[in-house]
C-alpha positions, 0 to 999 in steps of 0.5 A: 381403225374403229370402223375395221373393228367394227367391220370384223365384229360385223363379220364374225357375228354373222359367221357364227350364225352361219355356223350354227345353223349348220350345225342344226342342220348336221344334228338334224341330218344324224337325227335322220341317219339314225333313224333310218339305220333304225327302220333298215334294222328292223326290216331287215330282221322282218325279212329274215323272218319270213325269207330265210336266205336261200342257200344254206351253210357249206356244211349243210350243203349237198355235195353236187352229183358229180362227187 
């Protein structure tokens, strides 16, 4: 009976290492995301600035010639 404790002991303590590093590893994988969100917003505010989008409000559209 004392081995079997022992043996799940064993067991449990390598599992909780084996979720922490997964952990460290999810934290660092979000760490990443975020950045990367980060320079996506910053891009995409760069780009607007120098192309605005090529089509305009419906407002401001033309009606075709047709009409």
């Amino acid at each position: 009976m004392e081995n079997r404790i022992t043996d799940i002991e064993i067991h449990l303590s390598h599992l909780e290492h084996t979720i922490q590093e997964l952990n460290e590893v999810v934290y660092r994988q979000q760490q990443a995301i975020d950045r990367l969100e980060d320079e996506l917003k910053a891009l995409r505010t760069q780009f607007l600035a120098v192309a605005p989008s090529p089509t305009r409000p419906p407002d401001e559209e033309t009606p075709p010639p047709h009409y």
